[in-house]
DOTOR-957796 format. One line per 3 residues: number of its first residue (from 1); their letters; for each residue y negated, x negated, z negated of N, C-alpha, C. Coordinates in steps of 0.05 Angstrom, whole numbers, plus 5000, padded with zeros to 4 digits. Each point is the difference from the previous one (the first is absolute). Example, Ala and Ser with C-alpha at 12.3 -4.5 7.8 and 13.67 -1.06 7.14 Angstrom:
1> AS> 5114:4736:4844:4976:5018:5000:4976:4982:5000 ~ 4979:5007:5014:4976:4984:4999:4978:5015:4986
//
This chain:
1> XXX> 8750:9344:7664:4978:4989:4984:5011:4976:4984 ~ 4977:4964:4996:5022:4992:4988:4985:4995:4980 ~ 5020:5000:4982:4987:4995:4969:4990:4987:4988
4> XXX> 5003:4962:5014:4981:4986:5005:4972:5006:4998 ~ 5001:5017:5023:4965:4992:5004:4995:5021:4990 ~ 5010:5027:4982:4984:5014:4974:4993:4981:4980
7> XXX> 5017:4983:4991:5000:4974:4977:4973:4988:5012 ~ 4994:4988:5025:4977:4982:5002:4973:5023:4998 ~ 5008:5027:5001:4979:5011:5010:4994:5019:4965
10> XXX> 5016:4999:4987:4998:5001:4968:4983:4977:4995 ~ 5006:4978:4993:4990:4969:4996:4974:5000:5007 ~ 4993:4998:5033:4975:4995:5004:4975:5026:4990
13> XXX> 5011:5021:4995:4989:5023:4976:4991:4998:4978 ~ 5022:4982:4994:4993:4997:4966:4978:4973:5006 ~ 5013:4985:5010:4986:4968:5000:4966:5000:5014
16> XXX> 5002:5024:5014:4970:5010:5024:4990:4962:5012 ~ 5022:4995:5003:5003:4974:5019:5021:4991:5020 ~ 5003:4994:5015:5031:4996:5019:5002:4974:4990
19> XXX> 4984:4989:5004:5008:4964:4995:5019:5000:4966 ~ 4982:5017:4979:5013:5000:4981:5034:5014:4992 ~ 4990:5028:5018:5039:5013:5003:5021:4986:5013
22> XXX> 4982:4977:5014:5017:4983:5018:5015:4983:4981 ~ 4982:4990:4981:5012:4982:4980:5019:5017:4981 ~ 5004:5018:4998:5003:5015:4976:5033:5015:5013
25> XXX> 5002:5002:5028:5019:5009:5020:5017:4969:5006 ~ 4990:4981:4997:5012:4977:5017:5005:4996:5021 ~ 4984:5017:5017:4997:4992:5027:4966:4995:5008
28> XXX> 4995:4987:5032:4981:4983:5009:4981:5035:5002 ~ 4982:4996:5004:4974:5015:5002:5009:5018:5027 ~ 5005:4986:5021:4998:5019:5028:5023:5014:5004
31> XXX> 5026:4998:4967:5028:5006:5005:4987:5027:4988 ~ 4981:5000:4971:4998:5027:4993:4985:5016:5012 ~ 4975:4976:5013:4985:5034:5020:5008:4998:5025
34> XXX> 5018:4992:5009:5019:5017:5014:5021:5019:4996 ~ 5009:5005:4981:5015:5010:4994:4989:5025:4988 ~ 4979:5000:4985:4977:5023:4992:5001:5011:5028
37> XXX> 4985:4994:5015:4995:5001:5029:5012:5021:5021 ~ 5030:4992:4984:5021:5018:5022:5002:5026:4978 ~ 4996:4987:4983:5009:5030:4985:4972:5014:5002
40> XXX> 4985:4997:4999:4972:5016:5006:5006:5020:5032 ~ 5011:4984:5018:5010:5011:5028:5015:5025:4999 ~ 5016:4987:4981:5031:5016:4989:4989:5031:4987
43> XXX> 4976:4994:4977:4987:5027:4989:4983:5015:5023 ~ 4988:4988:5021:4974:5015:5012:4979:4993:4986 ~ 4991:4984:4979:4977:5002:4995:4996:4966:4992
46> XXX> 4982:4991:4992:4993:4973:4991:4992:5007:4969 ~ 5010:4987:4989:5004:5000:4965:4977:4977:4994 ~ 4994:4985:5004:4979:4982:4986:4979:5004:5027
49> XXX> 4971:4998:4988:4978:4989:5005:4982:4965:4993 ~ 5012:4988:5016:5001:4974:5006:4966:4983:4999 ~ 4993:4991:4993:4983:4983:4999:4996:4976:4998
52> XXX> 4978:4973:5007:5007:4967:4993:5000:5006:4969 ~ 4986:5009:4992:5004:5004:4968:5016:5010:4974 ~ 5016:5019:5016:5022:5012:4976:5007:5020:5015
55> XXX> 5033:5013:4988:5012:5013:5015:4996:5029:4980 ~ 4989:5021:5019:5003:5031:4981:5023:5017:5016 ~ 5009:5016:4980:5015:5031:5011:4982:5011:5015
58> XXX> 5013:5005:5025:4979:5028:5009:5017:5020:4998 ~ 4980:5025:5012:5006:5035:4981:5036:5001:5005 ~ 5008:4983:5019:5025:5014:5004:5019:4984:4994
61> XXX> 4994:4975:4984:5012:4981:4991:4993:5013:4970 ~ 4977:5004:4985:5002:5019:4972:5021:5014:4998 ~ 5010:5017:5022:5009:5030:4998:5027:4992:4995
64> XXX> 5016:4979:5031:5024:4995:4990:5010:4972:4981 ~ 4982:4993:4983:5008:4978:4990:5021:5008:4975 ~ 4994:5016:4989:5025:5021:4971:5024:5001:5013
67> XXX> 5001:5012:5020:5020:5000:5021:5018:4973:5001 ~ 4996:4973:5017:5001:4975:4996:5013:4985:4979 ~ 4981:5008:4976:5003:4995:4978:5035:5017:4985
70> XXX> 5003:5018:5003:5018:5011:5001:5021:4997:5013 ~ 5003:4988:5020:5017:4993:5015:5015:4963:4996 ~ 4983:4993:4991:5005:4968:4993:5011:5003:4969
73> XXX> 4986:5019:4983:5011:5009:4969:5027:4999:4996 ~ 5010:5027:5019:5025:5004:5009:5016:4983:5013 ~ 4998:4982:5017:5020:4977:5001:5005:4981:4976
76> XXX> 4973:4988:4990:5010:4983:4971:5010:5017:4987 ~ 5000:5033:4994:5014:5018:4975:5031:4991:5014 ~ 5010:5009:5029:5027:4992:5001:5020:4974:4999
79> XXX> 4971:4985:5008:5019:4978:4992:5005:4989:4974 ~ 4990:5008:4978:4993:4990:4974:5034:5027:4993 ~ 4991:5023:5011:5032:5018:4991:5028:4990:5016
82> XXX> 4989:4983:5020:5035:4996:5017:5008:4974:4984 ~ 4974:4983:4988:5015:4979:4984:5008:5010:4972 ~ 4997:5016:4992:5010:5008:4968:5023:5014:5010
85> XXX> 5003:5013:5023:5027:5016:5000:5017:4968:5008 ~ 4995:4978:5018:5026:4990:4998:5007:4979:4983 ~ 4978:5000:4986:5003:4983:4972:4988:5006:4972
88> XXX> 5015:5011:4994:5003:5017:4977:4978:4981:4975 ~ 5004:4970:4998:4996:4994:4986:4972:4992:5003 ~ 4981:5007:5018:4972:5002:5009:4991:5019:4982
91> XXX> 4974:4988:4984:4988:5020:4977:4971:5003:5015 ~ 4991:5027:4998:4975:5005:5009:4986:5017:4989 ~ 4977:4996:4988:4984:5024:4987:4979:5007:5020
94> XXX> 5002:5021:4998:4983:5019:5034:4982:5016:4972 ~ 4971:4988:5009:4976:5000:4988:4984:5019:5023 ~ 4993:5026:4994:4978:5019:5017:4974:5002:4991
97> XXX> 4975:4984:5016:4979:5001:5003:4991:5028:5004 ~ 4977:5006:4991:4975:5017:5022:4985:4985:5008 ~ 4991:4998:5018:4983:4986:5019:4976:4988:4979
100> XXX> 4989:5013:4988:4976:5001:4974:5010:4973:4981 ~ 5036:4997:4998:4997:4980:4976:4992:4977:5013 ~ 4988:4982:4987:4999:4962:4998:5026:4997:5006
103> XXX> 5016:4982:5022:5027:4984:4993:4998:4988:4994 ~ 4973:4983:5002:5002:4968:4981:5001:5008:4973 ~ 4990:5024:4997:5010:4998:4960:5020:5013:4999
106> XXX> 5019:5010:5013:5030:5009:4990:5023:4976:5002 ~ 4984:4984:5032:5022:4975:4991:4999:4978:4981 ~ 4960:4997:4993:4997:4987:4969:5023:5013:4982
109> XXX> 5009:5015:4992:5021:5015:4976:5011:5002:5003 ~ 5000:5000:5023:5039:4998:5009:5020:4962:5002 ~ 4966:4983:4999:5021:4968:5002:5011:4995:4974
112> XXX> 4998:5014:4973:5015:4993:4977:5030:5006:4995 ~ 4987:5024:5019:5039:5025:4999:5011:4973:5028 ~ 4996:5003:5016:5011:4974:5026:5015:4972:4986
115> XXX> 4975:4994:4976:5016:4980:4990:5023:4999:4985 ~ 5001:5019:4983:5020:5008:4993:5029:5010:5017 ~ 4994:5007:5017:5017:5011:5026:4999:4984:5016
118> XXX> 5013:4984:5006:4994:4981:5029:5014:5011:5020 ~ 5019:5013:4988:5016:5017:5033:4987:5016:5009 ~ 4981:5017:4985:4992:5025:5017:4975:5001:5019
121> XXX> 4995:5015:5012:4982:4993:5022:4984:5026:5001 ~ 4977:4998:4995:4988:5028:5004:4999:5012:5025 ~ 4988:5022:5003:5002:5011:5026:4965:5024:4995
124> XXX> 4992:4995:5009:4963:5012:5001:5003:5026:5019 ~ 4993:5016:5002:4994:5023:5020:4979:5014:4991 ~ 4980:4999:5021:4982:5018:4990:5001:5018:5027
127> XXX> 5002:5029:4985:4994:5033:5007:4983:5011:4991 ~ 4992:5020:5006:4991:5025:4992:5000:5013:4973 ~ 4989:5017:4994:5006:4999:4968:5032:5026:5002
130> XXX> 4992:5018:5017:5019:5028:5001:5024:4982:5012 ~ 5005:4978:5012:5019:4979:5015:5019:4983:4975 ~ 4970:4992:4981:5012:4986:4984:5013:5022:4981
133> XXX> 4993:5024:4987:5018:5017:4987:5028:5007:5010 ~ 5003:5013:5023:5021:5003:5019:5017:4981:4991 ~ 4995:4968:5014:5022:4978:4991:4998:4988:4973
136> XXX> 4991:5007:4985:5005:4998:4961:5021:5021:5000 ~ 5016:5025:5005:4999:5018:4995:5031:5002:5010 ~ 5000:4994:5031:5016:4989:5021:5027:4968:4988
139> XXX> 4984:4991:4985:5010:4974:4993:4994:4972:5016 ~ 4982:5008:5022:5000:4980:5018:4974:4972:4981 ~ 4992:5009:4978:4979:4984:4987:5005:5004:4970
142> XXX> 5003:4966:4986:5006:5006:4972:4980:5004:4984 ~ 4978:4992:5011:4969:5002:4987:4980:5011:5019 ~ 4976:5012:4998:4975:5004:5009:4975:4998:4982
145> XXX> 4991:4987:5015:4966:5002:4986:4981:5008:5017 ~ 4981:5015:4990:4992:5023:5023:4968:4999:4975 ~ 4973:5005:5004:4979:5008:4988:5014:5030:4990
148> XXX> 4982:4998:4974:5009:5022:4975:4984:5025:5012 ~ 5011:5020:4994:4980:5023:5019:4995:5018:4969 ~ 4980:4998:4981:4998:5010:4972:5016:5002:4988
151> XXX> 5000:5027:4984:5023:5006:4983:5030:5012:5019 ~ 4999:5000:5031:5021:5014:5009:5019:4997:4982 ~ 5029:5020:4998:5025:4982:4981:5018:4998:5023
154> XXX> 5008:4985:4988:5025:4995:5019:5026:5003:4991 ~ 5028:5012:5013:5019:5009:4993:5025:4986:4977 ~ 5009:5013:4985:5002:4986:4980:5030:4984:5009
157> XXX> 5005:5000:5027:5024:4982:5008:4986:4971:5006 ~ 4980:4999:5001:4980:4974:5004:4986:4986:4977 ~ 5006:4974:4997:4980:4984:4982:4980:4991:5004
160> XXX> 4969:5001:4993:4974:4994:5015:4987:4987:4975 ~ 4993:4977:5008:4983:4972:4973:4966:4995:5023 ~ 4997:4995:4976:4967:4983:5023:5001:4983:5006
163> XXX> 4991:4992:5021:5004:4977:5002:4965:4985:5008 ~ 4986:4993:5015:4980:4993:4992:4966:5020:5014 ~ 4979:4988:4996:4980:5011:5010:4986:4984:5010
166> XXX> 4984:5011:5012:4987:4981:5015:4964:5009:5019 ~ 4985:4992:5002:4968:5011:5002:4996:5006:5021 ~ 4989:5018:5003:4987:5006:5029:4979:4997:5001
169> XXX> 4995:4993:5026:4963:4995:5015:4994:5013:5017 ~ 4972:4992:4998:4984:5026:5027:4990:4980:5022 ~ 5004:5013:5021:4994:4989:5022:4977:5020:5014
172> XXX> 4970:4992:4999:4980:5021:5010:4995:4997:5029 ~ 5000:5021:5015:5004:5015:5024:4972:4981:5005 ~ 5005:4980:5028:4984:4981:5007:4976:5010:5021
175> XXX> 4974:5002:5005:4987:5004:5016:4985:4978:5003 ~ 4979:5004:5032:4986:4983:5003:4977:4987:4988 ~ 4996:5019:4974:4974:4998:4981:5016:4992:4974
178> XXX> 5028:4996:4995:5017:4986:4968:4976:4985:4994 ~ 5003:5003:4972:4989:4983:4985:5026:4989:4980 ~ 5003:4971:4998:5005:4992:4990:5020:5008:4966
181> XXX> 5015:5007:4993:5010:5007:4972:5013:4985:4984 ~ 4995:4993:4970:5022:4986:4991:5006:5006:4975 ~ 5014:4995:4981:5009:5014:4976:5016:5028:5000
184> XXX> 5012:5007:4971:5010:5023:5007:4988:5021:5012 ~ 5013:5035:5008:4985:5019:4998:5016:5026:4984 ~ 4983:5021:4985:5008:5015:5003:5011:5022:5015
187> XXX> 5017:5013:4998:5020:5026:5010:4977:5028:5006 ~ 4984:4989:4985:4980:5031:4993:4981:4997:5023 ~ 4992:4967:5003:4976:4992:5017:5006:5000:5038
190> XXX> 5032:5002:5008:5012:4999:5021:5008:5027:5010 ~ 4999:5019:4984:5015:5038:5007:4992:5014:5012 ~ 4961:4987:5017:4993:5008:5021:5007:4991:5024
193> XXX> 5022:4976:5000:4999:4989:5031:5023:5014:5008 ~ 5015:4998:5025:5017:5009:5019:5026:4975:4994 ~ 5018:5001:5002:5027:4988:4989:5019:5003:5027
196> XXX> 5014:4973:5006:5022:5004:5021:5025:4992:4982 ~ 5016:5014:5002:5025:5005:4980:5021:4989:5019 ~ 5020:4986:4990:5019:4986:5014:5029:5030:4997
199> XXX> 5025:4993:5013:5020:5015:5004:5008:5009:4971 ~ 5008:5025:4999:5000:5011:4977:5032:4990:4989 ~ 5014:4998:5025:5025:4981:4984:5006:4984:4984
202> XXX> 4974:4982:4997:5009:4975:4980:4977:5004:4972 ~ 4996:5024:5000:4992:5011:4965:4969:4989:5008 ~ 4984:4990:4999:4974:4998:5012:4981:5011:4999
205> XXX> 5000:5030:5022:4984:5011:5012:5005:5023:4974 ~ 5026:5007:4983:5005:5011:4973:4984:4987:4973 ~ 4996:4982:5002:4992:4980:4980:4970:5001:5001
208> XXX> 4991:4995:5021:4967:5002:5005:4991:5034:4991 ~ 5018:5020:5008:4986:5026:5002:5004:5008:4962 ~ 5025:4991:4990:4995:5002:4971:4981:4983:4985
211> XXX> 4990:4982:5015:4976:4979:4989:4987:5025:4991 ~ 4993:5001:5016:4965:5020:5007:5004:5031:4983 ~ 5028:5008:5006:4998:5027:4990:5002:5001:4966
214> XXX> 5009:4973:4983:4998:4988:4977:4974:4996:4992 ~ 4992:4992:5009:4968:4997:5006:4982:5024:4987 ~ 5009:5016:5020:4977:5027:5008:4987:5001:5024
217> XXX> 5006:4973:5013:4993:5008:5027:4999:5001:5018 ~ 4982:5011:5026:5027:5012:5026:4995:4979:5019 ~ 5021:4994:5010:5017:4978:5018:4998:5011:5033
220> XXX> 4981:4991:5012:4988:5004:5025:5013:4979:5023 ~ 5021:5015:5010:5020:4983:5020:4994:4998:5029 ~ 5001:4978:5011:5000:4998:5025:5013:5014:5023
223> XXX> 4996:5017:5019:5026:5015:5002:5024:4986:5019 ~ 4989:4979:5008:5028:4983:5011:5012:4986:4980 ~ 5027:4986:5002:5011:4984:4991:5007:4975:5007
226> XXX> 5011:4977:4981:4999:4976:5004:5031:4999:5000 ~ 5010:4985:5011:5031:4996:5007:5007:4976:4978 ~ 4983:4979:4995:4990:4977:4988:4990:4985:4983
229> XXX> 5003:4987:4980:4971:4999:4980:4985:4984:5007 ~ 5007:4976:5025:4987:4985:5021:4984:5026:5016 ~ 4996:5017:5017:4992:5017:5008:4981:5021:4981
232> XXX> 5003:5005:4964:4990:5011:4989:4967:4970:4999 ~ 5008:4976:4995:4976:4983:4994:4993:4997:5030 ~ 5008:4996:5021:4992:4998:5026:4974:5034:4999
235> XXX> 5011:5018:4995:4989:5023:4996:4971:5001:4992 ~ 5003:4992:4975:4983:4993:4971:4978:4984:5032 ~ 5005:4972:5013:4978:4986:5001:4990:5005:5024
238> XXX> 5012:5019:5013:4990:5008:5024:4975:5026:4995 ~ 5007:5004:4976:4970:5024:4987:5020:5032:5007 ~ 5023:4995:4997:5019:5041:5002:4988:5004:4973
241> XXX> 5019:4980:4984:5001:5014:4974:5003:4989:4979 ~ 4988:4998:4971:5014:4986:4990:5029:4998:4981 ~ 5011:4981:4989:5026:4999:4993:5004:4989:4974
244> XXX> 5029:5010:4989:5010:4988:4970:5023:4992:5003 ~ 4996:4972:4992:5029:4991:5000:5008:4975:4977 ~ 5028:5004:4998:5009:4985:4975:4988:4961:5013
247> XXX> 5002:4994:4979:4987:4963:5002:5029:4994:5025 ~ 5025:5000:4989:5003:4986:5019:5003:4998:5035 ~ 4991:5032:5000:5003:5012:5041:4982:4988:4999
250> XXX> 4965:4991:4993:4982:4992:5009:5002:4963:5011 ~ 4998:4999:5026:5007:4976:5010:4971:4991:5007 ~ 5002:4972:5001:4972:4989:5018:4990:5004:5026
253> XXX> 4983:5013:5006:4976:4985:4986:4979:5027:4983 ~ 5021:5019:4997:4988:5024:4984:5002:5000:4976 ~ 5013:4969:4982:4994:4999:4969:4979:5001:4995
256> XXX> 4975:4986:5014:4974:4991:4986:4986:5023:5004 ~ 5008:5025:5016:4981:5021:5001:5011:5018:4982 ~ 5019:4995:4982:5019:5026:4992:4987:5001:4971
259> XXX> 4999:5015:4986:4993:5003:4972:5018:5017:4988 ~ 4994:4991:4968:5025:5014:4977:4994:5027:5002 ~ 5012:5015:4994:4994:5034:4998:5006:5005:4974
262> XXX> 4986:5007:4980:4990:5012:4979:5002:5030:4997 ~ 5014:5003:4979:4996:5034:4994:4987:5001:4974 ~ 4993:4987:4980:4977:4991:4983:4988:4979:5000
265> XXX> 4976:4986:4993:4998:4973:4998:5016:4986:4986 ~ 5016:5008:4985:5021:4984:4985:5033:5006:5002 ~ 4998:5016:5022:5025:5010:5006:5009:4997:5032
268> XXX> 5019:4981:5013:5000:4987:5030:5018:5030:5009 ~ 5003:5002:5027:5017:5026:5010:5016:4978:5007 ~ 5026:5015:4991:5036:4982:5013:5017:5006:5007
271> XXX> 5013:4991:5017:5018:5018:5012:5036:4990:4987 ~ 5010:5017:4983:5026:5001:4978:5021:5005:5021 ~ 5023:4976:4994:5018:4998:5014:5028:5004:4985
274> XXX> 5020:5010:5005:5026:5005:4984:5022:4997:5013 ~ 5028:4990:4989:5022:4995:5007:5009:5024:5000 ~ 5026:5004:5018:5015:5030:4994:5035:4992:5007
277> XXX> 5015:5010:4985:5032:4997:5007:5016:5004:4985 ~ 5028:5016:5021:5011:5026:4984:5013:4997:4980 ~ 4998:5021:4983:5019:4990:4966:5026:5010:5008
280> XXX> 5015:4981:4987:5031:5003:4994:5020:5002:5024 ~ 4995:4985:5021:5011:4993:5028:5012:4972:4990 ~ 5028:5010:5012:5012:4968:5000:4996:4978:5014
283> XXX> 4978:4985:4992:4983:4978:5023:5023:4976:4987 ~ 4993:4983:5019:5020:4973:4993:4987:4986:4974 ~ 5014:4977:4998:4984:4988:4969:4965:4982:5004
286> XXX> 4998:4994:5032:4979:4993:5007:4984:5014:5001 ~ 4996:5026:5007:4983:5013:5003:4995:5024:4968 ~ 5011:4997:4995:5000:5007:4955:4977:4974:4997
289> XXX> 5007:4980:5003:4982:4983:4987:4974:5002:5009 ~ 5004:5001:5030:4967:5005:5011:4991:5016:4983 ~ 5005:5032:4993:4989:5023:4990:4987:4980:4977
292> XXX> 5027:4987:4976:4989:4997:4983:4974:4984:4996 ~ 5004:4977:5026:4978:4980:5001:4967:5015:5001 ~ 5005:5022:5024:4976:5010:4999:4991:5026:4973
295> XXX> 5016:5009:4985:4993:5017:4975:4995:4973:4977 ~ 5010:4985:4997:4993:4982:4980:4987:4978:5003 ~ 5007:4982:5015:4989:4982:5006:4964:4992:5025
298> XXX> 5008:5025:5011:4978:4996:5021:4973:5005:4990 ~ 5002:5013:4978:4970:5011:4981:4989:4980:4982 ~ 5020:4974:4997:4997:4979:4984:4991:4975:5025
301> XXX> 5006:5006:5016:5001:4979:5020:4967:5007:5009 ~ 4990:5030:5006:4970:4999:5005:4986:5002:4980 ~ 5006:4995:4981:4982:4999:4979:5005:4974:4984
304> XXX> 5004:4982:5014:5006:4975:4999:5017:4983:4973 ~ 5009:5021:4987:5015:4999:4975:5031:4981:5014 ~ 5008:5004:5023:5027:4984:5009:4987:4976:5031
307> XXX> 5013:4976:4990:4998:4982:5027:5009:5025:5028 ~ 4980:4985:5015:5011:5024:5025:5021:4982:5025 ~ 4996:4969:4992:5022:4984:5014:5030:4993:4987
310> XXX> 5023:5002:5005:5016:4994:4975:5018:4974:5014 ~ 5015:4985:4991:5009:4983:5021:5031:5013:5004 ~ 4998:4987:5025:5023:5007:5020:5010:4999:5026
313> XXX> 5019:4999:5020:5000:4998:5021:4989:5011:5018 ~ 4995:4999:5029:4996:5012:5017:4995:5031:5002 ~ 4972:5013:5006:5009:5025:4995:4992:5006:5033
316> XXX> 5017:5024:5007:5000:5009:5020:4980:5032:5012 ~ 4993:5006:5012:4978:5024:5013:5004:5008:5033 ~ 4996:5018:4989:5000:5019:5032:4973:5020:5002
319> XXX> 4984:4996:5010:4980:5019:4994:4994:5008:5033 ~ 4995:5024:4996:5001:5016:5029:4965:4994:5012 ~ 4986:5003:4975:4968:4997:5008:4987:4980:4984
322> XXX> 4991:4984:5000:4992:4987:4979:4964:5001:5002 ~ 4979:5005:4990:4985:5002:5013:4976:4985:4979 ~ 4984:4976:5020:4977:4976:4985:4992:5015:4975
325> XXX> 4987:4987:4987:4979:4994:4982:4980:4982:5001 ~ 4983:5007:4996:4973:4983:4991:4998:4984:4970 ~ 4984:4989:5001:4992:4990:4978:4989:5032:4974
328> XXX> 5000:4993:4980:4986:5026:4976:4971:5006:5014 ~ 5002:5019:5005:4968:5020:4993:4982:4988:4979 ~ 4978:5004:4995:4988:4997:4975:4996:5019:4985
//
């Protein structure tokens, strides 16, 4: 199997274009769908559903794309560990995602600590949430930020700060008779429709069911699942089901149908995000400061009390997934 053409066949996934993973891979267009191509041979099955218009996953390209993704993870994780083992003097702060956070707003807070640091180089991984505990725990990650799951506690060998929030919207289950919606809605006014819940790994499909049960009310699930949150709004407009999701999974062209979700008229539903990492481990002096940057400084930095650019050299990134944004919601 070569690993190549998992890389082109990651890329043109995320990109749902070849011409674009082509650019993004640095190779010509017929190098990556050929290379897709063989490895589709190589699985037994064909992974994209092809069109003049845009490229989708099909069912068996959904199923093994985690897989893929996992497999490409794991080569940048070793090469990022075979260069710190033979050069000691390589500083890296290994930052664990859940799939759920924003990266564009962890690396916003993270370019002040960079400037300050010009040697060190972050390192992004996003897992699972039971994945991301494991390696907090393990040592393989000096930080995680993962959505807050209520009052859980967490063990008192761990330090856990907030870090930010952020709104969720409704996306209403599309039929051939939609009418048109715009403005917020309430939580109270949506608890009769049917809901397609994304993988319960990345806090989500947890997050939505404590919506409702906060609430008072009962949370009526779809009984398949979405592998996706592209697949949960693909879902939403095909008329399965409808969907909740934080502002920034909602991509185009499902901003203009999406609305705020309300749990009072004066109260938005959000989804609370938190740092986590272990107390009193002998981390190097770079990765002490991170902690400190994010307990002190990162709560000043979104609340706009600290410049969020600082000057300084070059800062460096490794991010395993990096995944678009749109423009703001309204």
């Amino acid at each position: 199997m070569n690993l190549r053409h998992l890389e082109f066949t990651l890329a043109a996934a995320l990109a749902r274009s070849f011409s674009r993973a082509a650019e993004r891979c640095h190779v010509t267009q017929p190098t990556l769908s050929n290379g897709i191509a063989l490895l589709e041979s190589e699985l037994g099955g064909q992974i994209f559903v092809r069109t003049t218009r845009k490229v989708e996953l099909s069912a068996f390209g959904q199923q093994i794309l985690p897989l893929i993704e996992a497999v490409v993870r794991a080569r940048s994780e070793l090469e990022t560990g075979v260069r710190s083992f033979h050069d000691p003097s390589h500083k890296v702060a290994r930052i664990g995602l859940s799939l759920l956070v924003d990266p564009r707003r962890v690396s916003d807070v993270v370019q002040p600590y960079l400037a300050e640091h010009p040697g060190v180089e972050t390192f992004f991984k996003e897992c699972y949430l039971g994945d991301l505990e494991q390696r907090l725990h393990d040592g393989q990650l000096d930080i995680v930020i993962r959505p807050r799951a209520g009052s859980e506690p967490v063990p008192k060998s761990v330090v856990r700060t907030s870090f930010y929030e952020e709104d969720l919207f409704y996306l209403a289950r599309q039929t051939g008779n939609s009418a048109a919606s715009e403005g917020a809605v309430l939580l109270k006014d949506i608890a009769g429709e049917i809901f397609v819940l994304g993988p319960d790994g990345c806090g989500l499909a947890a997050m939505t069911r404590n919506l409702f049960k906060k609430a008072g009310a009962t949370l009526k699930e779809y009984t398949g699942q979405a592998l996706s949150y592209q697949v949960m709004l693909d879902w939403a407009d095909i008329g399965i089901g409808a969907t909740i999701l934080p502002e920034s999974k909602i991509t185009s062209p499902f901003r203009e149908k999406a609305r705020r979700l309300m749990l009072t008229p004066k109260k938005p539903a959000r989804a609370s995000f938190e740092a986590l990492w272990m107390r009193d481990v002998a981390s190097p002096r770079h990765v002490i400061d991170m902690h400190r940057h994010f307990l002190d400084r990162v709560p000043l930095l979104l609340g706009g009390a600290a410049p969020r650019q600082l000057p300084g050299r070059g800062q460096s990134h490794h991010l395993e997934k990096f995944a678009g944004r749109g423009p703001t919601l309204p």
